[in-house]
C-alpha positions in Angstrom: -49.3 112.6 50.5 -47.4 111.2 53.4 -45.1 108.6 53.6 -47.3 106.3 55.2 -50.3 106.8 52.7 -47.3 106.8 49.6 -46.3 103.6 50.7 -50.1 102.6 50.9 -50.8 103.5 47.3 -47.6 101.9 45.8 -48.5 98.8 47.6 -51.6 98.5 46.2 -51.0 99.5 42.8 -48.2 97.0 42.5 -50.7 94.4 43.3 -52.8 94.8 41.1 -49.9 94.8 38.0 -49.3 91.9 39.2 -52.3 90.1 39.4 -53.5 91.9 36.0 -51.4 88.5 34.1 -53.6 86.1 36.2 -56.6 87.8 35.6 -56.1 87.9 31.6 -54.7 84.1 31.7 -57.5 83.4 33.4 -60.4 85.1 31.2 -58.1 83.3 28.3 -58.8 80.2 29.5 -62.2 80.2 30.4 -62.3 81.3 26.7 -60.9 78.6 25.3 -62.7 75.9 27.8 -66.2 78.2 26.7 -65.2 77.5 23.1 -64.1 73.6 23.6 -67.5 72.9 24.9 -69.1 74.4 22.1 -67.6 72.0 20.1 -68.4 69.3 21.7 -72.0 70.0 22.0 -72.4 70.8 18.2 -75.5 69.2 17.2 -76.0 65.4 16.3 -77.0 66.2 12.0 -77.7 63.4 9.5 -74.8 64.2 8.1 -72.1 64.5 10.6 -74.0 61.2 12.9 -74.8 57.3 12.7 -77.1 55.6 14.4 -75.8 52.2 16.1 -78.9 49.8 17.3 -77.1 46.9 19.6 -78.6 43.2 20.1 -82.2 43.9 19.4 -83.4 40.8 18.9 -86.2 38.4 19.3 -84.5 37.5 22.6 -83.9 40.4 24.3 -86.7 42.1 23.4 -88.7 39.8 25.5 -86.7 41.0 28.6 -87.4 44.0 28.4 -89.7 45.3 31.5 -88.8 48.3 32.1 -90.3 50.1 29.6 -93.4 48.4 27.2 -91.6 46.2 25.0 -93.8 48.4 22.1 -92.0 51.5 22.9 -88.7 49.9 22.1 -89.5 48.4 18.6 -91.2 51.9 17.7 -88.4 54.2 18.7 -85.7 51.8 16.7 -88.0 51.8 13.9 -87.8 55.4 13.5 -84.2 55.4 14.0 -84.1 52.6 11.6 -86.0 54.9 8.9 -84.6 58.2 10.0 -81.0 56.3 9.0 -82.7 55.2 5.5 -84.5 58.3 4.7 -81.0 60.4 5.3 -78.3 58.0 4.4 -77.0 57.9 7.6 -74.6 54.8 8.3 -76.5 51.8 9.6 -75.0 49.5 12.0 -77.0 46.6 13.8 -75.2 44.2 16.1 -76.3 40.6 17.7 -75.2 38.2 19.8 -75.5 34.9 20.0 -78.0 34.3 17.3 -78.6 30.8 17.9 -79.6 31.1 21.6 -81.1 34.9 21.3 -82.8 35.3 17.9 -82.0 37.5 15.0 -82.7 40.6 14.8 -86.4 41.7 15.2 -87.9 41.4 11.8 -89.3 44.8 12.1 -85.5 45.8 11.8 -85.3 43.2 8.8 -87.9 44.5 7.0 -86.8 48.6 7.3 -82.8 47.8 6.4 -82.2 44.8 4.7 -78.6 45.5 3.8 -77.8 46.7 7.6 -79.4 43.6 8.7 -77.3 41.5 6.1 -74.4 42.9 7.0 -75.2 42.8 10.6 -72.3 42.6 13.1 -73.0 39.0 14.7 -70.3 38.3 17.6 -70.5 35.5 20.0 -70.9 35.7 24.0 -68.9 39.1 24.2 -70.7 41.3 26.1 -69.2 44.2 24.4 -69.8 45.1 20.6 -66.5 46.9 20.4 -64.9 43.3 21.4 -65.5 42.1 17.8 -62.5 43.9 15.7 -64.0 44.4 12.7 -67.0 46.2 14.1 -64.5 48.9 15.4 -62.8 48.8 11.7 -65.8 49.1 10.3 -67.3 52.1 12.2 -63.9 53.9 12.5 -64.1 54.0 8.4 -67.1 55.9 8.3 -65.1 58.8 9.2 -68.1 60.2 11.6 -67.9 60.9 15.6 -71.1 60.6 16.5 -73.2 57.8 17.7 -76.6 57.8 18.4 -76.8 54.6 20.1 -79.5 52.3 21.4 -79.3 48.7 22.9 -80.3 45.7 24.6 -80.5 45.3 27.5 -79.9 48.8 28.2 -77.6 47.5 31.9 -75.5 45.3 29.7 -74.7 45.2 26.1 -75.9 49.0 25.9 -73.9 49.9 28.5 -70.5 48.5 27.6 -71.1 49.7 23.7 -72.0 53.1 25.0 -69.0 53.2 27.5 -66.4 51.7 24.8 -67.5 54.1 22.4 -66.6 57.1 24.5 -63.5 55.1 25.2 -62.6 55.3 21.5 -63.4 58.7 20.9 -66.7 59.0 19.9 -69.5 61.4 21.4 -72.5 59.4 22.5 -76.5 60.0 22.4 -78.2 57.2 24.2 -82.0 57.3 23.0 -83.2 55.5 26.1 -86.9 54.7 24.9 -85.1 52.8 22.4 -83.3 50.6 25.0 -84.8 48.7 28.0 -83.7 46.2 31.2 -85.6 44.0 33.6 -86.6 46.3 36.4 -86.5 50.2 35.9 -83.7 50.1 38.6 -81.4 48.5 36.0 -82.3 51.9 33.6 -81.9 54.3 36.0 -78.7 53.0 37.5 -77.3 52.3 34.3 -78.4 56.1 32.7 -76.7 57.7 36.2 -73.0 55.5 35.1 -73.4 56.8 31.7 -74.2 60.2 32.6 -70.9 60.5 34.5 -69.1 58.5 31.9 -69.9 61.4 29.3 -72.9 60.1 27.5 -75.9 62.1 26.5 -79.3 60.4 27.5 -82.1 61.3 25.6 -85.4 60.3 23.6 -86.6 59.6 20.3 -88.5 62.7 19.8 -86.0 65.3 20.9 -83.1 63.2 18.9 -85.4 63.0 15.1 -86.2 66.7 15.6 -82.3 67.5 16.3 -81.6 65.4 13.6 -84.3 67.1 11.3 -85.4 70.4 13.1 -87.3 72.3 10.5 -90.5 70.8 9.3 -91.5 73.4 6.9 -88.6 72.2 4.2 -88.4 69.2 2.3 -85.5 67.8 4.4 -87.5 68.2 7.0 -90.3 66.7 5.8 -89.4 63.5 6.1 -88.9 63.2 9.9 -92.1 64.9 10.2 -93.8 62.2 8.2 -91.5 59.0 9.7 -92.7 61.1 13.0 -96.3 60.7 12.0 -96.4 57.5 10.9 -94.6 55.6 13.8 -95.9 57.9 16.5 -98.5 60.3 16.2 -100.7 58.0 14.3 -100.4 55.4 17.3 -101.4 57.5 20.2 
């Protein structure tokens, strides 16, 4: 080997010692980032979730156009009786009752105690804005939010957005929320995207919740399923 081809090989082979660390660190990392997401995503479960339904009352119902105003009240009934039929944690919100409405009755009639004990605030935009709201959730012990609100460009958003604020992980189930103009959804989903949030539907989020209809846990969804949906198309 001559000198110039010795000097060649040395070069080279000291180059790649010493990029060999960066290489490792680097496959070490994208390990750990590969198994940080995995956690994150885990799967929303009745048992590790709860299912948050924001100002939908008589009110703001009736400003909903972006969507049918029907879709709404179905898709937060089966959220409503997905939370009942698995024990999941309950939590309605409204805001100023007296000019607004209560809650719709259809909610009412599905979860008395939630609706009793139903976090009324006054003209905060923001559910998270009343204290013991954000006690009250935090002692549940759960991360997980499946959240849906009215209307979906303003008291959805800021809920949605505080929430991943505080910690929590976020699935928005958008047929269960609505705006004025299907601008004010699609802008609103596009923030919330970026913000962290997961946007999905009612379907995909009951059969995540309950994905295995041939069992008796399953069972239930597929009949709640049936009932509020299938029977109605």
């Amino acid at each position: 080997m001559s000198e110039l081809d010795r000097r060649t090989f040395v070069g080279a082979a000291g180059a790649l010692l010493a990029a060999t660390p960066l290489v490792a660190s680097a496959t070490v990392r994208k390990a750990i980032k590969a198994k940080d997401v995995a956690m994150t995503n885990k799967a929303y479960t009745t048992e590790n979730s709860i299912v948050m339904l924001v100002d939908h009352q008589v009110g703001t119902v009736g400003w909903v156009k972006s969507i049918p105003a029907a879709t709404v009240v179905t898709s937060c009934r089966v959220l409503a009786r997905m939370a009942m039929a698995y024990d999941m944690p309950l939590i309605l919100t409204t805001t100023v009752e007296q000019q607004v409405g209560l809650t719709i009755k259809d909610l009412q009639d599905i979860a008395p105690a939630a609706f009793a004990k139903r976090y009324a605030r006054g003209g905060q935009l923001d559910a998270w804005d009343d204290p013991k709201l954000r006690t009250g959730v935090a002692a549940l012990g759960r991360k997980k939010i499946i959240l849906a609100g009215l209307t979906t460009d303003i008291c959805m958003y800021w809920a949605a957005t505080s929430a991943l604020t505080l910690g929590y992980e976020v699935l928005i189930v958008a047929d269960a929320c609505g705006t004025t103009s299907v601008q004010g959804d699609e802008m609103t989903y596009a923030r919330l995207r970026k913000a962290g949030a997961e946007i999905s539907v009612v379907n995909q989020v009951v059969t995540e919740l309950a994905n295995d209809f041939s069992v008796p846990h399953g069972a239930k969804a597929q009949q709640i399923m049936a009932e509020e949906i299938i029977s109605k198309l």
